[in-house]
KEKE-3310 file (N, C-alpha, C; in steps of 0.2 Angstrom, whole numbers, plus 5000, padded with zeros to 4 digits):
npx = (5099:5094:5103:5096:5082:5085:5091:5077:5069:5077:5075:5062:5060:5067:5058:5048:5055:5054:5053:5037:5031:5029:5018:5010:5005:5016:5019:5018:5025:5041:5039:5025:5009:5000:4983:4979:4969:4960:4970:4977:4982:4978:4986:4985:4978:4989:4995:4997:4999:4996:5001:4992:4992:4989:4985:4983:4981:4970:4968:4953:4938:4934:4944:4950:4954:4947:4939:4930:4934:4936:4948:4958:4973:4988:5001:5020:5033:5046:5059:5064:5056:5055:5047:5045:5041:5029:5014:4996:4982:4964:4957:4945:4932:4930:4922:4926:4937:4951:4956:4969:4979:4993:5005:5018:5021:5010:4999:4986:4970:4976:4979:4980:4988:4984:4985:4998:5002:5016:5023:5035:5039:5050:5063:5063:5048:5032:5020:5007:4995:4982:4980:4966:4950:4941:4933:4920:4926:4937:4956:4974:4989:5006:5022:5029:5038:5040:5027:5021:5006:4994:4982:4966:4949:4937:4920)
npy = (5115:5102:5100:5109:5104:5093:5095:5102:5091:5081:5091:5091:5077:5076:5085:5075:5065:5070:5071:5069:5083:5083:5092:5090:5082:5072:5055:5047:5035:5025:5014:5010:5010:5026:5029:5043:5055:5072:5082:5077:5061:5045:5032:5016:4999:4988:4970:4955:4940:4925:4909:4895:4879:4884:4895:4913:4920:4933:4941:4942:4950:4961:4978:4991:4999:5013:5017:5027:5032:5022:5024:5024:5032:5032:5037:5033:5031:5025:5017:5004:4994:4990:5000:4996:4984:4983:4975:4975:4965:4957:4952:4937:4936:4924:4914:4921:4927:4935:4933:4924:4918:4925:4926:4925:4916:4909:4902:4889:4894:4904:4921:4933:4948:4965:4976:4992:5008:5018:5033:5043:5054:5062:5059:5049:5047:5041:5041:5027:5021:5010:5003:5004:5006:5000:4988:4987:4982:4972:4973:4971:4977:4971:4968:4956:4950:4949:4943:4953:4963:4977:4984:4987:4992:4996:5005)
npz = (4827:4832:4842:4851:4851:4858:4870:4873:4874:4884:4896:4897:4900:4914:4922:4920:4929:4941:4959:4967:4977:4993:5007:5017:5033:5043:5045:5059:5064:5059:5042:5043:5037:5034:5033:5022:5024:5017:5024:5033:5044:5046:5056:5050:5054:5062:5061:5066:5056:5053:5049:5042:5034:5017:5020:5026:5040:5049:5064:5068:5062:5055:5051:5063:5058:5045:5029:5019:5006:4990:4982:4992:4998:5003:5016:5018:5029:5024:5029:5035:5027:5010:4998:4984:4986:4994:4993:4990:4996:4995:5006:5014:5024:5036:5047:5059:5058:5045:5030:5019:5002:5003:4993:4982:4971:4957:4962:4964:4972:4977:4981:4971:4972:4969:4961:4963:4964:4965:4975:4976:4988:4993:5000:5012:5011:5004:4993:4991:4984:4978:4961:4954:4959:4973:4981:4992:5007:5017:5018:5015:5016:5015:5016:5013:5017:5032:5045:5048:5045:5035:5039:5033:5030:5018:5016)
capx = (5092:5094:5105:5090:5077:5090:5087:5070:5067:5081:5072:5056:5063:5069:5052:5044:5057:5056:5048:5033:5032:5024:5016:5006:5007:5023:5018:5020:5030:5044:5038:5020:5007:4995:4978:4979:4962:4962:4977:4975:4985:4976:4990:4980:4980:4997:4994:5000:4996:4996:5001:4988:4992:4991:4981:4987:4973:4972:4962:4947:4934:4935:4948:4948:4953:4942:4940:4927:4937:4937:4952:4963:4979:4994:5010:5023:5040:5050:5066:5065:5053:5055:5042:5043:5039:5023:5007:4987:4978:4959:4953:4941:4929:4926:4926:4929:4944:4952:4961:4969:4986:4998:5008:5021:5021:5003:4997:4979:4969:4982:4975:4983:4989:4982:4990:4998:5004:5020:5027:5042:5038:5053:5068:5058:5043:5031:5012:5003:4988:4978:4978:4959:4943:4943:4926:4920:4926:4945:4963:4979:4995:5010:5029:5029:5045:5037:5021:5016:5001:4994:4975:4962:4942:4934:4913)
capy = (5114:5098:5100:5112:5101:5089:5099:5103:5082:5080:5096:5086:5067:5079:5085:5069:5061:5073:5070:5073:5085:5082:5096:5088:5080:5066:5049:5045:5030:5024:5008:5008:5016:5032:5032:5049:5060:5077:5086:5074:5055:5040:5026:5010:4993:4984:4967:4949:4933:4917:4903:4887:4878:4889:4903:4916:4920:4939:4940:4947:4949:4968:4982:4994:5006:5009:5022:5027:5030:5017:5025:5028:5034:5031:5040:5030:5032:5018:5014:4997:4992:4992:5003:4992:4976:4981:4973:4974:4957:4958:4950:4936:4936:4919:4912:4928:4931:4938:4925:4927:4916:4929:4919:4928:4913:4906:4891:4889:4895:4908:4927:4937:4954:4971:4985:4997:5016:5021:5039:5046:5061:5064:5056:5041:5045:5039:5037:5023:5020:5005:5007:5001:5007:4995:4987:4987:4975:4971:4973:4971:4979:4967:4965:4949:4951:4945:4940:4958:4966:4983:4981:4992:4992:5001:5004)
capz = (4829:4835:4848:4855:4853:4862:4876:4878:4876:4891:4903:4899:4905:4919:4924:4924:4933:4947:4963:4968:4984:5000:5011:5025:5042:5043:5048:5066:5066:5053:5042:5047:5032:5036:5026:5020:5024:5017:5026:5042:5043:5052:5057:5050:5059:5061:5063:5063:5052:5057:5042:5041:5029:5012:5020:5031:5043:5051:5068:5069:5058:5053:5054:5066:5052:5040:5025:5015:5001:4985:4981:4997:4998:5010:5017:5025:5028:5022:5033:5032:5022:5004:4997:4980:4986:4997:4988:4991:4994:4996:5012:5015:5032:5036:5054:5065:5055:5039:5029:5009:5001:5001:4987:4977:4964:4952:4963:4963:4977:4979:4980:4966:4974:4966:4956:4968:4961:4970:4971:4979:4990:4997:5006:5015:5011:4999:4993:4990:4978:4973:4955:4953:4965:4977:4981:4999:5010:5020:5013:5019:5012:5016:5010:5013:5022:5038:5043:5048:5039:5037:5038:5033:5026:5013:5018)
cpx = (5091:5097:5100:5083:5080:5089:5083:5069:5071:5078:5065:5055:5064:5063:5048:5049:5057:5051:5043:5032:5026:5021:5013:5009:5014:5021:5023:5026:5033:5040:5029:5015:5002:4991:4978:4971:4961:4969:4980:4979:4980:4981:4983:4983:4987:4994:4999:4996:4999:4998:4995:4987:4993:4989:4985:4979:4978:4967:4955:4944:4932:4940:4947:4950:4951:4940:4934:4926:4938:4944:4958:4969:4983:4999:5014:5030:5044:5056:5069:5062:5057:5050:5038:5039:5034:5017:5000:4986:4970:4958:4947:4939:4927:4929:4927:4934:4943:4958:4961:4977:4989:5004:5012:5020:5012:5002:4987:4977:4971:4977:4981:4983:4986:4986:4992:5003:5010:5024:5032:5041:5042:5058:5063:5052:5038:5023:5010:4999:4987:4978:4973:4955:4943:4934:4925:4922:4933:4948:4968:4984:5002:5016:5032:5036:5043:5030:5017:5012:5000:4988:4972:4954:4939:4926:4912)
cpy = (5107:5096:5103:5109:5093:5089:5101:5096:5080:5084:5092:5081:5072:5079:5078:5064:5065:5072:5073:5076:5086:5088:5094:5085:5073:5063:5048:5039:5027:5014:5006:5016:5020:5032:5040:5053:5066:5080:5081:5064:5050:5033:5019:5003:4989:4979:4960:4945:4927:4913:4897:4884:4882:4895:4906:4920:4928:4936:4947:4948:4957:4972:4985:5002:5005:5017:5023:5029:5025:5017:5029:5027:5034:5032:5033:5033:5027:5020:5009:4992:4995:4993:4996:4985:4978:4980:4973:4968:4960:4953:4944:4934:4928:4915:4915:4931:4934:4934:4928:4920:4923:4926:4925:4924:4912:4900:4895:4889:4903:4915:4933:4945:4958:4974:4991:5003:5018:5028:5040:5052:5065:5062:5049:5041:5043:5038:5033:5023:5014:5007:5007:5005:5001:4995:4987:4981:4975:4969:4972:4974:4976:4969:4961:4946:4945:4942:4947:4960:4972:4981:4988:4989:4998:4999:5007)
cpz = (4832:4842:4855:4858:4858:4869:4877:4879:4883:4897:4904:4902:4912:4925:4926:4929:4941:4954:4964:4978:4987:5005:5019:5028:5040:5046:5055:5069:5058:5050:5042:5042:5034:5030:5027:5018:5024:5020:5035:5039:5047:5050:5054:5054:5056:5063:5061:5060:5052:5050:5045:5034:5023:5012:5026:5035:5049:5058:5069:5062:5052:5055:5057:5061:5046:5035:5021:5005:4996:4980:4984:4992:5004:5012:5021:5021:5029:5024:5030:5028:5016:4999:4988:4981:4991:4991:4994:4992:4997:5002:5014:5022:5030:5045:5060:5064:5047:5036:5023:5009:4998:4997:4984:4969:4964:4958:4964:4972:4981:4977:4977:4970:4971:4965:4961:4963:4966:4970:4977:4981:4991:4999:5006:5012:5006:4999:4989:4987:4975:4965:4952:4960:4969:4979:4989:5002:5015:5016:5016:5013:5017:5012:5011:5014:5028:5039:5047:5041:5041:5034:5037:5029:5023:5014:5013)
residu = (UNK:UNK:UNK:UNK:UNK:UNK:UNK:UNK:UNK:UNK:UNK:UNK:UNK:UNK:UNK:UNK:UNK:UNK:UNK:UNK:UNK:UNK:UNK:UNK:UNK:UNK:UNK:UNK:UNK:UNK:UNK:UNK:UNK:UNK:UNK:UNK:UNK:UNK:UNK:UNK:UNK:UNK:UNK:UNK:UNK:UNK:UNK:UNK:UNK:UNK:UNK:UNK:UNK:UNK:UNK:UNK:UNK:UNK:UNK:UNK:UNK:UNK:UNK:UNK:UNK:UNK:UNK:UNK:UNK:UNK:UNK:UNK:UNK:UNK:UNK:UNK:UNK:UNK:UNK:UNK:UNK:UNK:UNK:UNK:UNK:UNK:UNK:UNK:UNK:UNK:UNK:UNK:UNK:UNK:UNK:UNK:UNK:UNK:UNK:UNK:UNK:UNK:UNK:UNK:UNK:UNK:UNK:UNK:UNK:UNK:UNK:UNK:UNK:UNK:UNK:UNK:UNK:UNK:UNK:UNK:UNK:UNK:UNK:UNK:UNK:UNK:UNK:UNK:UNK:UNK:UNK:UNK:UNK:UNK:UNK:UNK:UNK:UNK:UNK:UNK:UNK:UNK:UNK:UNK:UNK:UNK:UNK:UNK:UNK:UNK:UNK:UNK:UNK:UNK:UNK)
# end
């Protein structure tokens, strides 16, 4: 009896380790994340970020992708990204731009990333999830690799 119950416990670890599978459209460019709307992708803004001093400042004052989801979703196909290390930073408008400290360390000032949910669809690709409702406003999701961003707004 042990040995049976041995193996239902291991087909169950199984099951939860198994990917979850993807059906819809495939992200248009490798690295570069797609908000996920019903069965349909929209590429979100790719952008750069400037350093000044401890903040990193985005141009412009809004995204031009913009969701009305509080809890989007995002395909991408991670090549060269490494899907683990992308993180969320919230946004603040000041100026004409979009500024945050993207800080991996505690320093004061510093804007603390949010909870991101990561699944394994597939080979490359992967979806994305805030882990919280996101309040309205601009986001960026970064891996802080370079100094590109992936911009978006929640209305």
């Amino acid at each position: 009896m042990g040995r049976q119950s041995l193996s239902w416990l291991l087909a169950g670890l199984a099951c939860l380790g198994a990917q979850e599978k993807y059906s819809g459209p495939a992200p248009g460019k490798p690295d570069v994340p797609y908000l996920l709307r019903g069965q349909s992708l929209t590429e979100i803004e790719v952008s750069q970020a400037r350093r000044e001093g401890d903040r990193y400042i985005i141009a412009g004052a809004g995204s031009s992708a913009r969701t009305p989801q509080s809890e989007p979703a995002f395909i991408i196909d991670a090549r060269q990204i490494v899907p683990d290390e992308i993180e969320l930073y919230p946004l603040e408008v000041k100026n004409g731009n979009r500024e945050a400290s993207f800080s991996t360390k505690s320093q004061k000032g510093s804007t603390p990333p949010l909870h991101l949910m990561l699944h394994q669809m597939g080979g490359h690709l992967y979806r994305i999830e805030p882990s919280e409702m996101l309040d309205n406003g601009e986001y960026a999701l970064t891996d802080n690799a370079d100094s590109h961003v992936f911009c978006f707004a929640v209305y």
